[in-house]
C-alpha positions in Angstrom: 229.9 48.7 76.3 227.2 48.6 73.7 225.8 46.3 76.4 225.2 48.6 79.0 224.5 51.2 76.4 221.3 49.2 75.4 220.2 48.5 78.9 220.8 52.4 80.0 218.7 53.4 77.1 216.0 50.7 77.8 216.1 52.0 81.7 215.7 55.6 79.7 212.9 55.0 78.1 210.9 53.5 80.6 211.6 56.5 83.3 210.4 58.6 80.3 207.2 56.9 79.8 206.9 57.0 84.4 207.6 60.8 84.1 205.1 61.7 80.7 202.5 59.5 83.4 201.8 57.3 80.8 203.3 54.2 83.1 203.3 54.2 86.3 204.8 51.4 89.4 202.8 49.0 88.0 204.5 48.6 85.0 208.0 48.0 87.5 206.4 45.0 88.8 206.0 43.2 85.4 209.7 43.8 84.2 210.4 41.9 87.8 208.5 38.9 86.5 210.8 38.6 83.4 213.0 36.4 83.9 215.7 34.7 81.4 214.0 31.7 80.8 210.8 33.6 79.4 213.4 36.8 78.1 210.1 38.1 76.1 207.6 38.1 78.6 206.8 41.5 79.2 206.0 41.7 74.8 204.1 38.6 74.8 201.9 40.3 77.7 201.5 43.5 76.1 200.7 41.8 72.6 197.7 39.5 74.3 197.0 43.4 76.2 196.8 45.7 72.9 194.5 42.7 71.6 192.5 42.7 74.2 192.5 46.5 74.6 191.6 47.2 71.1 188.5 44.1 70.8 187.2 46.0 74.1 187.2 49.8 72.4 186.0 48.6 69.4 183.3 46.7 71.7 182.3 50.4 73.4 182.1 51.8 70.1 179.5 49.4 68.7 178.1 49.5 72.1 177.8 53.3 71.3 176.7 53.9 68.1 173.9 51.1 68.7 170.4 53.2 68.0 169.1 52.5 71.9 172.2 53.5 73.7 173.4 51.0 76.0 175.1 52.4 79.3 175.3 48.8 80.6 176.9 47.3 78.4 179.5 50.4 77.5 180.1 50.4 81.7 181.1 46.8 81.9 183.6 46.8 78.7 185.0 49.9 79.8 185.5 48.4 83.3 187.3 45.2 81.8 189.3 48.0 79.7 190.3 49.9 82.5 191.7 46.8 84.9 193.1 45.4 81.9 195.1 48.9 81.3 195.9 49.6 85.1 197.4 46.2 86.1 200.1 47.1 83.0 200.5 50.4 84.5 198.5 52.4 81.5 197.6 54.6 84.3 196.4 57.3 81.7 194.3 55.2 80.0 193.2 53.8 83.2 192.2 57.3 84.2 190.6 57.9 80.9 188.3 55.1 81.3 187.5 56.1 84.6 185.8 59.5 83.1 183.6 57.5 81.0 182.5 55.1 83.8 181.3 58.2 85.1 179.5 59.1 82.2 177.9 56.2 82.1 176.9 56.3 85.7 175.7 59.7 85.4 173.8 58.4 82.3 175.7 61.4 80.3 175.7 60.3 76.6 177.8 63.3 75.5 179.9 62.7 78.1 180.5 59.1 77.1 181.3 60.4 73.4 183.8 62.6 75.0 185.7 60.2 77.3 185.5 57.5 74.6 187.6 60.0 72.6 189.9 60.4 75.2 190.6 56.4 75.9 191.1 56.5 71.9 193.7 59.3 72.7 195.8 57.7 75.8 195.3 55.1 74.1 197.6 55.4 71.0 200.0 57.3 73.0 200.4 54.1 75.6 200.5 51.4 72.3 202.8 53.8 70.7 205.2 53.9 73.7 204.8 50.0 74.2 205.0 49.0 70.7 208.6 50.6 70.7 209.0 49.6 74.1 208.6 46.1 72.2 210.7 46.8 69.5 213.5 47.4 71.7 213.3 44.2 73.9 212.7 42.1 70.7 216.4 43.7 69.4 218.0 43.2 73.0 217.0 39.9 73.0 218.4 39.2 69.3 221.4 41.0 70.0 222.0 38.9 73.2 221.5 35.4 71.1 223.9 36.6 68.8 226.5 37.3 71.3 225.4 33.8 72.9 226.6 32.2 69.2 229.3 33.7 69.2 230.9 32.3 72.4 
């Protein structure tokens, strides 16, 4: 019972996180790739991800407040940033850092203040959801070696 319980709220959580449009189908196809024998997959991923995701923003920022602005440079890391987000189904931050390659394009520094603000923004809310999203696998997982001990 508490079972089920655990795996209806896990299945809860992650429709929440589709329906806000903070995840999106993407982030289906990675839970189909875990797989008992790697039970914490999907946390390893997103811990090498919100590494990743955070060296790159703090990359744009430098790239930002650098005295000759380089649009370059703040394209290219935001691109990296945005694959990196969409192929775990961070579709809002995805979509964030799509408004500031087209700042960048359009050569729009106060545009690319702006939508660096907003990648901050979906950001958090996406690491947020994850890092609970995390928390919870990480205690399924415990729970289901303790009941493993047990028989």
């Amino acid at each position: 019972m508490v079972g089920i319980n655990r795996a209806q709220q896990h299945r809860n959580f992650v429709r929440s996180m589709n329906e806000q449009g903070i995840l999106d189908h993407h982030f289906g196809y990675l839970e189909t790739l875990q797989s008992d024998d790697n039970p914490l997959y999907i946390s390893q991923l997103l811990g090498s991800f919100f590494r990743n995701a955070e060296a790159h923003i703090e990359e744009i920022t430098r790239y930002m407040s650098e005295a000759r602005f380089n649009f370059v440079n703040v394209h290219d890391t935001a691109h990296q940033l945005k694959g990196a987000s969409a192929n775990i189904g961070g579709c809002r931050v995805a979509l964030a850092c799509q408004e500031l390659l087209q700042a960048c394009y359009n050569k729009d520094k106060e545009g690319c203040f702006t939508s660096l603000e907003r990648v901050k923004q979906e950001y958090n809310i996406l690491h947020e959801n994850l890092r609970r999203f995390c928390e919870f696998e990480r205690a399924n997982h415990a729970a289901d070696e303790a009941r493993r001990c047990r028989h």
